[in-house]
N, C-alpha and C positions, 0 to 999 in steps of 0.2 A: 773290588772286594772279592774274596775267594767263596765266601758264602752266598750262596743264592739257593733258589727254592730248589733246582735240582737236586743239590747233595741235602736239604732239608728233608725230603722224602724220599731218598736211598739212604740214607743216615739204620735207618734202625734194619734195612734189609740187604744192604750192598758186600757188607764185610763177611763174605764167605772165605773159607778157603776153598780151592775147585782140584779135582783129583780127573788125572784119565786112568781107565780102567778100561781091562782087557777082560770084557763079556763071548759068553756066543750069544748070537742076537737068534731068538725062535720068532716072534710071531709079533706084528704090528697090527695096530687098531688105530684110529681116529685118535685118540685121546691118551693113549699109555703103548707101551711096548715092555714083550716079555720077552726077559736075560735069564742066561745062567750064567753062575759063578762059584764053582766049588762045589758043583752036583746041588746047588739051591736054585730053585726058579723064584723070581719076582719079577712082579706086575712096577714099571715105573712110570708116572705121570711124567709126561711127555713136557710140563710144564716145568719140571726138576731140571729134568735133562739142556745143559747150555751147548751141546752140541753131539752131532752122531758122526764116527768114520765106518763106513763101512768097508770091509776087504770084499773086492769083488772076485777071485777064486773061492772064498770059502763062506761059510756064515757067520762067520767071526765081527766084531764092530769093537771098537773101541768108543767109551761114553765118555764125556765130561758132564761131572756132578761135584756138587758140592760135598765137603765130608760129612756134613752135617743128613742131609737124607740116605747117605748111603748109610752110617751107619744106623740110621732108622727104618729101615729095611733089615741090612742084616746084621741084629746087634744078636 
């Protein structure tokens, strides 16, 4: 059977749509990392974030996030 408890408790939180986005990466902490994008700084919990690339020539990083926090950050 295709249901089992996995997809039972991603059911209400799995169905993101996921965006990469081309940040400059300033400053990391334990717990969140600060972006700019478009002359705006935000703070993003590191628990949003489903992945980091960093360009190692510049300080540039590419994020993967959902669209749903991103554009709760910058709506």
């Amino acid at each position: 059977m295709w249901w089992n408890l996995k997809y039972s408790i991603d059911f209400p939180f799995g169905f993101f749509l996921y965006i990469w986005v081309d940040v400059i990466f300033i400053k990391e902490s334990t717990k969140a990392i600060l972006v700019m994008f478009d002359n705006k700084k935000a703070w993003f919990p590191k628990a949003w974030i489903v992945r980091i690339k960093h360009d190692k020539d510049s300080n540039k990083a590419k994020i993967k996030i959902s669209e749903y926090y991103w554009a709760k950050k910058f709506e």
